[in-house]
C-alpha positions as a printed Julia matrix, in Angstrom:
245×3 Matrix{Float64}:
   0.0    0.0     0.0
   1.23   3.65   -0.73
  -0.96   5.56    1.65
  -1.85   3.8     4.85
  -4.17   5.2     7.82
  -3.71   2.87   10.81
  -6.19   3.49   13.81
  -6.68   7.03   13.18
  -8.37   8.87   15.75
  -9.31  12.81   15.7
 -11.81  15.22   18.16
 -12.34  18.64   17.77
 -13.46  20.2    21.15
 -15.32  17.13   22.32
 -16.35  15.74   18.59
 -15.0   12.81   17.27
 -14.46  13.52   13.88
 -12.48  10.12   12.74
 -12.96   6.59   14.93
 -10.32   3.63   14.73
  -9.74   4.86   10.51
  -8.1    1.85    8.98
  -7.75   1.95    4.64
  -5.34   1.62    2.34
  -4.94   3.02   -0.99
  -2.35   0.81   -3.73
   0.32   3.21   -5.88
  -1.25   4.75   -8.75
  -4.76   4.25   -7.41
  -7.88   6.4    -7.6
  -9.68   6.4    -4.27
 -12.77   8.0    -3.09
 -13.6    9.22    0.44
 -17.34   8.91   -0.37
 -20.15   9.82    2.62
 -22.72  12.7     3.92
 -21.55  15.84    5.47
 -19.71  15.68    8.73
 -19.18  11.81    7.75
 -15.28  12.4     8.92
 -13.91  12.12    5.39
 -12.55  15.98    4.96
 -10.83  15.45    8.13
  -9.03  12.36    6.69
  -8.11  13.6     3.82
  -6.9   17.16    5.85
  -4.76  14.69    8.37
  -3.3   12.66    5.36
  -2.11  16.35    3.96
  -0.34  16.96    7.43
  -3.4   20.18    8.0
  -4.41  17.94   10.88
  -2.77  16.2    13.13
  -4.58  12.68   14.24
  -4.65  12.32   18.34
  -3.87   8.26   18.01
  -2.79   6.44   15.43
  -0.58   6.67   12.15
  -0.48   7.85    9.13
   2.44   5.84    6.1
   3.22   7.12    3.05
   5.05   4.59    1.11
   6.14   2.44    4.02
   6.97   6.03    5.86
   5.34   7.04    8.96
   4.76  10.82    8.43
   2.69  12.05   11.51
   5.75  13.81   12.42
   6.04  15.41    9.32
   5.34  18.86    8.15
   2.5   18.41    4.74
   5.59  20.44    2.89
   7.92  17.72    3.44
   5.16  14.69    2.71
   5.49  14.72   -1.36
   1.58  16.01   -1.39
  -0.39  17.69   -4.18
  -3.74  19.8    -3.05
  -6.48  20.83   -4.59
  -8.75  22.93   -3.04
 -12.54  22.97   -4.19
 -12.4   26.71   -4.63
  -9.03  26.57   -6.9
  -7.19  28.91   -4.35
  -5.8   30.2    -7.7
  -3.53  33.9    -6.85
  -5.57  35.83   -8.62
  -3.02  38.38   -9.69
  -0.76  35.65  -11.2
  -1.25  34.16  -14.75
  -2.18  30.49  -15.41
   1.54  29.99  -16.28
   2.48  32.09  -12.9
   0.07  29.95  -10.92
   1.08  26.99  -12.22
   5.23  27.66  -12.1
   4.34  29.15   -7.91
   5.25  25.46   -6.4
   8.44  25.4    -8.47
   9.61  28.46   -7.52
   9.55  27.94   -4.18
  11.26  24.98   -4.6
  14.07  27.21   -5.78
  13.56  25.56   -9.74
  16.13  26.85  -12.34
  14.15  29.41  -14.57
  14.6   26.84  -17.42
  13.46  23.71  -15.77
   9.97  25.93  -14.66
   9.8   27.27  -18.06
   9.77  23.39  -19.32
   7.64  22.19  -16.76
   4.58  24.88  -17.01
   4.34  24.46  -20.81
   4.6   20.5   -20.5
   1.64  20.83  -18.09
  -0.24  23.59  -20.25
   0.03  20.95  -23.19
  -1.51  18.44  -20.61
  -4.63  20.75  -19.18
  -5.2   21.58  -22.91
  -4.71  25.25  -22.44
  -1.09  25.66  -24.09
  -2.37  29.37  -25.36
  -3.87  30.19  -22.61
  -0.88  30.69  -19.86
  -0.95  34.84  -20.14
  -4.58  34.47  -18.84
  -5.66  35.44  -15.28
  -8.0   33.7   -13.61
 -10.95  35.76  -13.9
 -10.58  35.59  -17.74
 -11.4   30.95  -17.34
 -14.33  29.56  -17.06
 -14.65  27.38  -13.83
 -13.72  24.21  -15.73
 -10.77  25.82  -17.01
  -9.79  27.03  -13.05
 -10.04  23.98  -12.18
  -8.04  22.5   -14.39
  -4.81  24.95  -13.5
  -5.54  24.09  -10.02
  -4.63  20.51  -10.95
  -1.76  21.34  -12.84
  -0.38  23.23  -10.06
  -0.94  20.79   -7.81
   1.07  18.42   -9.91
   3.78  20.73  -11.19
   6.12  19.71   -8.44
   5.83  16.22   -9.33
   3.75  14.99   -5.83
   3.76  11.14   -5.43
  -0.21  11.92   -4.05
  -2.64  14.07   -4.75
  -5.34  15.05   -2.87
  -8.5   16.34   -3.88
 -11.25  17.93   -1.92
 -14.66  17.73   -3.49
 -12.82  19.24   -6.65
 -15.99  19.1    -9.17
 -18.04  21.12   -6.49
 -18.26  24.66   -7.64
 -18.6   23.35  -11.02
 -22.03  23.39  -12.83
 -23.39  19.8   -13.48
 -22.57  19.38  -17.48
 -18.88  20.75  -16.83
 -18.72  18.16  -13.67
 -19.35  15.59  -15.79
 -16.79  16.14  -18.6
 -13.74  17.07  -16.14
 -14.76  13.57  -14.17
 -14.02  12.08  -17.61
 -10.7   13.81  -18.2
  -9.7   13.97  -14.51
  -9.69  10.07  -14.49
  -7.75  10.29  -18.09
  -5.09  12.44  -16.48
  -4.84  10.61  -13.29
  -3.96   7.19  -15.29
  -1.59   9.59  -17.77
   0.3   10.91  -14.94
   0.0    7.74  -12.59
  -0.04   9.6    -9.5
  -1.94   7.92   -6.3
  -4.75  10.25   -5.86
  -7.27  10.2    -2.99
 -10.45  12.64   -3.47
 -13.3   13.69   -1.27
 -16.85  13.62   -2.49
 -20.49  13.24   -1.3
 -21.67  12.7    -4.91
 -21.74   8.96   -5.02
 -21.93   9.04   -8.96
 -19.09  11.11   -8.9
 -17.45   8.54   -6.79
 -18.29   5.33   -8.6
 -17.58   6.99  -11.93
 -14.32   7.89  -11.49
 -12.47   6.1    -8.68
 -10.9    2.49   -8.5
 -11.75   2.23   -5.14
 -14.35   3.88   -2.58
 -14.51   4.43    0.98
 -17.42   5.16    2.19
 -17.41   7.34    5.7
 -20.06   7.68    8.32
 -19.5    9.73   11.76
 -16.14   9.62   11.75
 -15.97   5.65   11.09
 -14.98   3.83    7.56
 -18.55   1.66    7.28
 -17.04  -0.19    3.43
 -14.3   -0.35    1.4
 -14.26  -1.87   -2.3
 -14.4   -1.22   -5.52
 -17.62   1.15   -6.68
 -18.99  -2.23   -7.63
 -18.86  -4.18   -4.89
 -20.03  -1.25   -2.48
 -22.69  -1.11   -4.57
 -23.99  -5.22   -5.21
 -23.01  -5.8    -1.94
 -23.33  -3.86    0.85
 -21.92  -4.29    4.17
 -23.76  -2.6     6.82
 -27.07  -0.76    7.19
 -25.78   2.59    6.6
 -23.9    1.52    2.99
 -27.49  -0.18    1.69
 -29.59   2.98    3.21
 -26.74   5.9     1.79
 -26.03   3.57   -2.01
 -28.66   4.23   -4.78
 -27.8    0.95   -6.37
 -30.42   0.86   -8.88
 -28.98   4.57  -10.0
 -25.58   3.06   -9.86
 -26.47  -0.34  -12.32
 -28.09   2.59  -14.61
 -24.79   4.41  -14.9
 -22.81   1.12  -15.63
 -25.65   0.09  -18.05
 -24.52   3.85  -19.99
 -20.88   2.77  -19.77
């Protein structure tokens, strides 16, 4: 396993926001933290980025126990669900901002910004400032910043969210094409469970604080575990979508 979370634990004044978390996600997997709001899946996800620090417990990145460790130092790509884009930077700017401050030769960021440009599709568009993209096109900067340093995970928090529903769908599509291009381990947070068994390779479905399933979006969705999976899955919505695919 890449990413491990081994009896995780985490309260916030008197809530416990993540019970006894055990799940592990393989390299170059696609996993979603799938479950209602205040499940205990942002705070996972938050922990694993080194935002959070667990109370018991550990947290391994390949094989490396990193509770210790500041998120800076933990190989981790973000993206936020509101871009966080600077918005008095170009695309190219924003994307080339990691690089820089990892102190990046001028010609190595030059190289690296217009490889990932050529990847997000949007090689003419690096003079652009943010308020001149459309929110699919934000998003898709945000990505590429997040992966200009070259992260061995990414980390995604309910990235599709301020996206309208027809551009959702497409950048599900390409976000899963650029994920297996790349072959980064990505974990991503969502309540959408389409979203969730669309895109990821595996799905972990969260429910006050506790992991309730883990499996891939088919077998979360045949065959539920507990209660709360076969109350929370639309599984008749779920053979629809695999009937369109």
């Amino acid at each position: 396993m890449y990413v491990e979370m081994k009896h995780i634990t985490k309260t916030f004044d008197g809530f416990q926001a993540s019970r006894d978390v055990n799940f592990g996600v393989e390299k170059g997997h696609l996993a979603a933290l799938l479950g209602p709001s205040g499940s205990g899946k942002t705070t996972i996800l938050r922990m694993i980025a080194g935002l959070d620090r667990p109370d018991s417990g550990d947290i391994l990145i390949n094989g490396a126990r990193v509770n210790d460790l500041p998120g800076s130092k933990r190989g981790i790509g973000f993206v936020f669900q509101n871009y966080a884009l600077f918005r008095y930077m170009t695309v190219a700017d924003n994307i080339a901002f990691g690089l820089e401050v990892q102190k990046k030769s001028k010609g190595e960021i030059k190289s690296r910004v217009e490889e990932l440009l050529e990847l997000i599709s949007m090689k003419d568009l690096g003079k652009r400032y943010p308020h001149q993209l459309s929110g699919g096109q934000r998003q898709r900067v945000a990505f590429a910043r997040a992966l200009a340093p070259n992260p061995q995970l990414l980390l995604l928090d309910e990235p599709f969210a301020a996206i309208d529903a027809k551009v959702r769908r497409e950048l599900r599509t390409w976000l899963r094409e650029m994920i297996e291009r790349v072959g980064v381990t990505s974990i991503f947070v969502t309540h959408d469970q389409e979203e969730a068994m669309e895109v990821a390779d595996m799905v972990i479905i969260t429910n006050q604080g506790r992991v309730e399933q883990i499996g891939s979006p088919e077998e979360i969705c045949l065959h539920p575990q507990t209660d709360f999976v076969k109350d929370f899955i639309d599984a008749e919505r779920f053979e629809a979508l695999m009937a369109i695919h």
